[in-house]
PAKOLDREN-225246 format. One record per residue (C-alpha): residue number from 1; x, y, z. Coordinates in steps of 0.05 Angstrom, whole numbers, m for minus. Layout:
% PAKOLDREN-225246
SERO   seq     east    north       up
SERO   NUM        X        Y        Z
...
% end
This chain:
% PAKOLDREN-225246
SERO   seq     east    north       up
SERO     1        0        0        0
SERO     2       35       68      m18
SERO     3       57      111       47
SERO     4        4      169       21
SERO     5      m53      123       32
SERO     6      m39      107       98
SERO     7      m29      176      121
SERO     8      m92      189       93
SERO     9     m127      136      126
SERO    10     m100      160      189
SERO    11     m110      235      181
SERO    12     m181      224      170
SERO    13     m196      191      232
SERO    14     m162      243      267
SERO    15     m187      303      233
SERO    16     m250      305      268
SERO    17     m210      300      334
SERO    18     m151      344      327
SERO    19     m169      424      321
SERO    20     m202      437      393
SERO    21     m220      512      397
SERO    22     m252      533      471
SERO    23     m306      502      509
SERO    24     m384      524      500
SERO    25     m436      536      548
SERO    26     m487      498      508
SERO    27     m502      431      535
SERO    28     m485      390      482
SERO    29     m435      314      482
SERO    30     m359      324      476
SERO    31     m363      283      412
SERO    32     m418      342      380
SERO    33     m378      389      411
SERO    34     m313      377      372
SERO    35     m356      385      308
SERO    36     m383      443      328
SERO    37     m310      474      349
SERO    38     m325      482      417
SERO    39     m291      433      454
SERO    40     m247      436      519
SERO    41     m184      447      500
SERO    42     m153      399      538
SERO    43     m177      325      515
SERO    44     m150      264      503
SERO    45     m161      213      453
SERO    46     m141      139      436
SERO    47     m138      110      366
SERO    48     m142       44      365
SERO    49     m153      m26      327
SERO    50     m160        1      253
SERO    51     m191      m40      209
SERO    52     m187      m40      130
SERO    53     m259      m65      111
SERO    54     m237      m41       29
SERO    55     m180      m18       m4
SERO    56     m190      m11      m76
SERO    57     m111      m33      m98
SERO    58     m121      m99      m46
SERO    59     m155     m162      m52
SERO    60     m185     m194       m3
SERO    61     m129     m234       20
SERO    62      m80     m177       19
SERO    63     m131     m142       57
SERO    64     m132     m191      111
SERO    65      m51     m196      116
SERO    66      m51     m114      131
SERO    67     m116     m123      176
SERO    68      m78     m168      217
SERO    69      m15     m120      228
SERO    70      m44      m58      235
SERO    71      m92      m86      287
SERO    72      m41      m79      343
SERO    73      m19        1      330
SERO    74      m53       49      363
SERO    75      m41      129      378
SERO    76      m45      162      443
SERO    77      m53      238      440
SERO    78      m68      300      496
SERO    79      m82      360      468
SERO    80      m80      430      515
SERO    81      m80      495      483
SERO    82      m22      501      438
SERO    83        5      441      466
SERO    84        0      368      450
SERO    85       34      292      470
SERO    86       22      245      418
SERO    87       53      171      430
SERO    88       53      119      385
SERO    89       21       44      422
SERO    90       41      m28      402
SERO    91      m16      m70      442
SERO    92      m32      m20      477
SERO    93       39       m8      496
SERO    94       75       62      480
SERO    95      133       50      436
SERO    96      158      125      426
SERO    97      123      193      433
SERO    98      137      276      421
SERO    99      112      327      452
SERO   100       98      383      400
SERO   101       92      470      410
SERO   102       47      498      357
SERO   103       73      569      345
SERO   104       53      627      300
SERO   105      116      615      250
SERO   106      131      547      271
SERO   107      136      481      321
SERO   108      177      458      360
SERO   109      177      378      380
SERO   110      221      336      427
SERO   111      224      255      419
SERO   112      232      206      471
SERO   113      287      189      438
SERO   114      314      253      443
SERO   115      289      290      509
SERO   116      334      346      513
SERO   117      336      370      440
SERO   118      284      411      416
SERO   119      270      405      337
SERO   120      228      463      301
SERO   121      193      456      230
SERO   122      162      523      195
SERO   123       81      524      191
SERO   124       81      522      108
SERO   125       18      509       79
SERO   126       42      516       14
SERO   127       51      433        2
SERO   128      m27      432       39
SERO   129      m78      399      m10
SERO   130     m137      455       m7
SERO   131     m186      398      m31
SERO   132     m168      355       26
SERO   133     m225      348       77
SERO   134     m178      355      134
SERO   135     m174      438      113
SERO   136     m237      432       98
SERO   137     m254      416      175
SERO   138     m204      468      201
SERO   139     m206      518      158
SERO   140     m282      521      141
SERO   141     m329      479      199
SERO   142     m284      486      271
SERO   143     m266      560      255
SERO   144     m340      577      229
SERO   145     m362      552      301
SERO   146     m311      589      333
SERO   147     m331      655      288
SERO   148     m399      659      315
SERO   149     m381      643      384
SERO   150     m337      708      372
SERO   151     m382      747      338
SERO   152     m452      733      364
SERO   153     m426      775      428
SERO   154     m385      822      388
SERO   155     m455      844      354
SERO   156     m501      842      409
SERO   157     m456      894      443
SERO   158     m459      937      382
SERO   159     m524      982      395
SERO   160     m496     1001      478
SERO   161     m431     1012      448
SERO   162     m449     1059      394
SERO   163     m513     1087      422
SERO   164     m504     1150      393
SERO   165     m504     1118      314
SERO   166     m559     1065      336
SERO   167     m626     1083      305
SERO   168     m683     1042      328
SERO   169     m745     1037      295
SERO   170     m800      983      306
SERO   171     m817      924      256
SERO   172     m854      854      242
SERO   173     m817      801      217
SERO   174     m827      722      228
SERO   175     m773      681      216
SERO   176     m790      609      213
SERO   177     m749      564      263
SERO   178     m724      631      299
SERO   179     m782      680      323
SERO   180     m815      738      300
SERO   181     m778      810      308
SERO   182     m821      869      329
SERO   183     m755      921      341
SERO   184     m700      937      294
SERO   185     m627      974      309
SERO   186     m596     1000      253
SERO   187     m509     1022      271
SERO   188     m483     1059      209
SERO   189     m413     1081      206
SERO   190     m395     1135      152
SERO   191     m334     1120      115
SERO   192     m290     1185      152
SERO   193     m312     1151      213
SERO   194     m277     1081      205
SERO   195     m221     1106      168
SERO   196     m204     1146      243
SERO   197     m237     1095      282
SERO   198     m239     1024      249
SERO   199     m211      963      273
SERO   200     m199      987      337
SERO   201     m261     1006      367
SERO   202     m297      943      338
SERO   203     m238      901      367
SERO   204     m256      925      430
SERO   205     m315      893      435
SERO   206     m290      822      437
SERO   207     m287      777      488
SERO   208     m223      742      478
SERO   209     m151      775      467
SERO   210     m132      723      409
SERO   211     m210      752      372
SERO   212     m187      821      389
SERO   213     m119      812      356
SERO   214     m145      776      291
SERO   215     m205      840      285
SERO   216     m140      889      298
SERO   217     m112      846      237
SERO   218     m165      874      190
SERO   219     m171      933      141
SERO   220     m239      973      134
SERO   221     m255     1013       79
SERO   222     m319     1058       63
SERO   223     m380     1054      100
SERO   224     m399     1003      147
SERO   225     m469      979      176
SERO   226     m493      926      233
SERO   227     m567      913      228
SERO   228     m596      877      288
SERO   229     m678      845      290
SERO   230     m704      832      373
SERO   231     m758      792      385
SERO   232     m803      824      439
SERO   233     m762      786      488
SERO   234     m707      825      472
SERO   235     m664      765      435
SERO   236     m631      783      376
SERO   237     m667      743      319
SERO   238     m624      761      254
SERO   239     m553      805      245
SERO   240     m536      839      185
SERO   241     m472      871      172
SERO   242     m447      902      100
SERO   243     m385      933       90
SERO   244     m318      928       51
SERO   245     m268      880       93
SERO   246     m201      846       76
SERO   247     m134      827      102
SERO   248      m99      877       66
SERO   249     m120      943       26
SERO   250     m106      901      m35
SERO   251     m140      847      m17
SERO   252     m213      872        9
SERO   253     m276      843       m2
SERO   254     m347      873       m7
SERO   255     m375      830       54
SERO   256     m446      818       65
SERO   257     m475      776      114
SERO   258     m553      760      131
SERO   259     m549      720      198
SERO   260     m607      687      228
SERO   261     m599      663      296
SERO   262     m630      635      354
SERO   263     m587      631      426
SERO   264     m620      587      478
SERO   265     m593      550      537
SERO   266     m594      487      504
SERO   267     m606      498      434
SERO   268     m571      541      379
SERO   269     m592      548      311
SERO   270     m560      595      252
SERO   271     m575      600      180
SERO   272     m516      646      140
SERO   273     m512      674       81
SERO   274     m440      696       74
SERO   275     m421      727        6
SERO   276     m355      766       m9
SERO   277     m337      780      m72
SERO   278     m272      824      m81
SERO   279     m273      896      m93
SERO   280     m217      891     m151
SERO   281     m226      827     m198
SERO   282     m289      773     m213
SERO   283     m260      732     m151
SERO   284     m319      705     m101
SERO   285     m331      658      m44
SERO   286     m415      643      m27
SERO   287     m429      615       36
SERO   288     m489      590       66
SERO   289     m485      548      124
SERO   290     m548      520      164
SERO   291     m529      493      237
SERO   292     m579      461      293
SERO   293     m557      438      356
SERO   294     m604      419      400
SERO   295     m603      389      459
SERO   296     m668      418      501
SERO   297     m697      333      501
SERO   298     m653      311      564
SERO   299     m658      241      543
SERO   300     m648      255      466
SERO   301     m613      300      418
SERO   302     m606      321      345
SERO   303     m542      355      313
SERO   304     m545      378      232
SERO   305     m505      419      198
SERO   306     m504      438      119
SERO   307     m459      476       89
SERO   308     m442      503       23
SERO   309     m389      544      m23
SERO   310     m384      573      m81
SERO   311     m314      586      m96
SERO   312     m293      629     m157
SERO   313     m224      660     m183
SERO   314     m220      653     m255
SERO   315     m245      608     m307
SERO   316     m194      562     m285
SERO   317     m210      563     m206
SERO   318     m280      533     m194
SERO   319     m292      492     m136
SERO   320     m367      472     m109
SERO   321     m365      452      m35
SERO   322     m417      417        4
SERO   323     m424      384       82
SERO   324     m473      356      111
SERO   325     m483      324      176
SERO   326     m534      292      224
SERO   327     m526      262      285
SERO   328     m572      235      343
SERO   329     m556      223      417
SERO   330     m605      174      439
SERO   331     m588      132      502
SERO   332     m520      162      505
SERO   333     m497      138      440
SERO   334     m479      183      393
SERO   335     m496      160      317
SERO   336     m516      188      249
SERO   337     m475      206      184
SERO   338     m426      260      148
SERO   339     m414      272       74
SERO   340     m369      321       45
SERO   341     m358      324      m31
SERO   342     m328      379      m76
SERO   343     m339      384     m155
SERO   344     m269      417     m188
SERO   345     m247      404     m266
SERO   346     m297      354     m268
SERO   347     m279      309     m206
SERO   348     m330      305     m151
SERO   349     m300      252      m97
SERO   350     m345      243      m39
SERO   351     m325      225       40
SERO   352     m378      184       83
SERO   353     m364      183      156
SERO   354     m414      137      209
SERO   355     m393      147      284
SERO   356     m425      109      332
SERO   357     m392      130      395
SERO   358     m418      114      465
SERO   359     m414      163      541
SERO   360     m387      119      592
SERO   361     m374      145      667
SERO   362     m339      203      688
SERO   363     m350      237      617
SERO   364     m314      192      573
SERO   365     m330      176      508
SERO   366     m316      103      469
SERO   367     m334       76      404
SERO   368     m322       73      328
SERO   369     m314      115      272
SERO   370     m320       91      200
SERO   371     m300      119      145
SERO   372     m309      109       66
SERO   373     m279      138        7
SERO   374     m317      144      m57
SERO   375     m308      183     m134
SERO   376     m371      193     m152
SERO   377     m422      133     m136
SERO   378     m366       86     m134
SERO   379     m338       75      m71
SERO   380     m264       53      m65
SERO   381     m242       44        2
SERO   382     m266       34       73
SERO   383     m242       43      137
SERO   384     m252       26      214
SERO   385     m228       46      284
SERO   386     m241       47      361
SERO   387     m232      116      381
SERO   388     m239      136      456
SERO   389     m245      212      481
SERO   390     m251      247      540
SERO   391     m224      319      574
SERO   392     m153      307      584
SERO   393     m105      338      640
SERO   394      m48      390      627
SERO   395        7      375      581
SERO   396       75      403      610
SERO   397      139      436      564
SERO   398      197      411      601
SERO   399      220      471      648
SERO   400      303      439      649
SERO   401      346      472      597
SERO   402      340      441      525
SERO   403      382      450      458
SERO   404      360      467      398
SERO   405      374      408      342
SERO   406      436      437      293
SERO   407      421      478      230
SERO   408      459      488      172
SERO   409      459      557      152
SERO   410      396      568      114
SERO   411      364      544      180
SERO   412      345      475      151
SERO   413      355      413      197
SERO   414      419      393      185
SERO   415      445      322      145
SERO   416      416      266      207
SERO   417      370      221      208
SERO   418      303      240      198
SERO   419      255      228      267
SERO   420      198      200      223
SERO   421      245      153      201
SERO   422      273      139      264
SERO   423      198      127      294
SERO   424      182       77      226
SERO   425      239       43      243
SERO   426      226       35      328
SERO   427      158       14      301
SERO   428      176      m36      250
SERO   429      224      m68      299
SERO   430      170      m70      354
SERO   431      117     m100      303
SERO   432      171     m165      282
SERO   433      165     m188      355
SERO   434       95     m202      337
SERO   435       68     m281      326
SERO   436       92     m298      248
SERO   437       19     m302      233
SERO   438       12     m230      235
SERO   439       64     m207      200
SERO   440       48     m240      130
SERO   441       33     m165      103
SERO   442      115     m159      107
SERO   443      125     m227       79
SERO   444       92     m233       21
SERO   445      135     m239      m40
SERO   446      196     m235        3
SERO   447      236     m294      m12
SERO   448      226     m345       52
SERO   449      310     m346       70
SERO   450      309     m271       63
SERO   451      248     m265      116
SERO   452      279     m313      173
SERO   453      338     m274      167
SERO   454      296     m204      189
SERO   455      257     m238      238
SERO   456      309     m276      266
% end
């Protein structure tokens, strides 16, 4: 089986477990609450007994030969904040582990194999497959969760903040699912205005110093409006907000957002429409996303999401997106279905996911996750593994003094043995103390003198 394959197969069973943003009120299961992006960040999670039930290049036999190997690795990993240990299990046994700094430019990792030199690799994104669902999850679905965490708040402190450019007027409007609004507040901000005023007086109405930094990061240009609808409770029931936005002068984007939204103690619901075209050039990206979580049944739950995109930057950049996902807690077992699929120069692969995943005592969370791989109707491979998950303690950086691994001088690692390599090859070892049986995945088509001298 080719090396990219098997990354893959791994990656996707840990993608939905990996990017933990900060924890929610909402009463919702851990498991839900990693899809939504608002889980605890400090967790821990057990891979374990993967299972090949297709691969599309294997036959059945072959199939069985890998089942039987891989059946005995497993990965360990506690995640806190920037921070994460991730160890690599042999029957449950830990073979070799790192524990890994996620910074802004870069991270930093020490092995077990080498505790007291620290090894640091840039953050480049520029080998990062953008069709890949993995930046799908983290760069569309957790950070859309975390978004309207952020900005939900952000709004709703808009009219207090700028009572002297509110302008309230009343209004009927039913929206179906969310309430009916019988008060409008309208915040406009001429363009003279945010040019002296914008981002920082909108950064200062966020709750967190990492949201206030990434609003500071923004560039405002022209004029700029919040629209907010109360029911007669006083809830905010939609958000509107036009206005020209972007990362850069060069690269801002006419940003218009229709935000319906309901905010409950144990049920949230949003429907967005998100669309941005740029101000220079026939570049767009559509949103809409439709989320549901609720949770207000004590002994039941239902969790959807849908969300699509429209992406467009030439004739030559098209790219359809869609996700969908529904899920049910009933009897503590969480179970349901996820697609995602993307149509680009005429391929249109699909991704099925089934979790069925179980709360045990004291919060923890065990059962499987499946996963299969399709292009088009045709589906080529399948996949299955135990996965366990529950809030996990601190992770510590070693406080004793540590070196840094040597650097030619560009500042690439220099010429020594690569750690990957050095982990395949702990692993490998560990895996040919395992009965013969199980190792017939490494000795097929080896010549039978050549494989008792490896194992022997």
């Amino acid at each position: 089986m080719k090396r990219t394959s098997e990354r893959r197969i791994l990656s996707l069973v840990l993608a939905l477990l990996l990017l933990i943003p900060a924890f929610s009120q909402a009463d919702i299961p851990l498991p839900v609450a990693l899809m939504a992006g608002t889980a605890p960040e400090s967790l821990h999670i057990r891979v374990s007994e993967p299972e090949i039930k297709k691969l599309a290049q294997f036959d059945e036999n072959r199939t069985e030969q890998l089942n039987r190997l891989i059946r005995h690795i497993g990965i360990d990993i506690s995640l806190d904040g920037d921070l994460s240990s991730t160890g690599i299990l042999v029957d449950g046994k830990e073979i070799v582990s790192f524990l890994q700094k996620d910074l802004d430019d870069r991270t930093e990792r020490i092995y077990s194999f080498e505790p007291k030199t620290v090894r640091e690799g840039k953050n480049d994104d520029t080998e990062t497959d953008g069709d890949d669902f993995t930046v799908f999850l983290e760069q569309i679905l957790l950070k859309a969760g975390r978004y309207m965490d952020e900005f939900y708040p952000l709004f709703a402190a808009a009219p207090e903040a700028f009572a002297d450019r509110a302008r309230k007027e009343g209004t009927e409007l039913r929206f179906s699912g969310f309430g009916k609004a019988v008060q409008r507040v309208t915040i406009s901000f001429p363009a003279n205005y945010v040019q002296e005023n914008f981002p920082e007086t909108l950064a200062g109405l966020a709750r967190t110093e990492s949201f206030k930094a990434y609003i500071n990061g923004l560039t405002f240009s022209g004029n700029q409006k919040i629209g907010l609808l109360y029911d007669e409770n006083g809830k905010i029931v939609r958000i509107n907000y036009d206005g020209k936005v972007g990362k850069t002068p060069e690269t801002l984007r006419k940003v218009t957002l229709v935000w319906k939204v309901l905010r409950e103690e144990n049920h949230l619901k949003d429907s967005i429409s998100l669309k941005t075209p740029a101000v220079t050039g026939a570049d767009k990206d559509n949103i809409s996303l439709e989320r549901d979580l609720d949770s207000t049944d004590g002994s039941a739950g239902t969790y959807t999401w849908d969300v699509q995109i429209d992406h467009r930057a030439g004739k030559e950049d098209v790219k359809q997106t869609r996700f969908t996902a529904e899920l049910n807690d009933t009897e503590s077992v969480i179970s349901g279905s996820m697609e995602y699929s993307y149509k680009r120069n005429g391929k249109n692969p699909k991704l099925r996911i089934f979790p069925e995943i179980r709360k045990e005592k004291d919060g923890e969370y065990k059962g499987t996750l499946e996963i299969a791989d399709y292009s088009g109707k045709i589906e080529k491979n399948r996949f299955l593994a135990q996965v366990q998950l529950q809030k996990g303690a601190d992770v510590r950086w070693p406080e004793t003094e540590l070196r840094k691994a040597e650097t030619d001088q560009s500042g690439e690692p220099a010429e020594q043995q690569d750690p990957e390599e050095t982990i395949a090859g702990m692993l490998i070892q560990k895996l040919f103390e395992l009965p013969e049986e199980d190792l017939a995945y490494f000795s097929n088509e080896i010549p039978a003198d050549l494989w008792l001298e490896l194992i022997h």
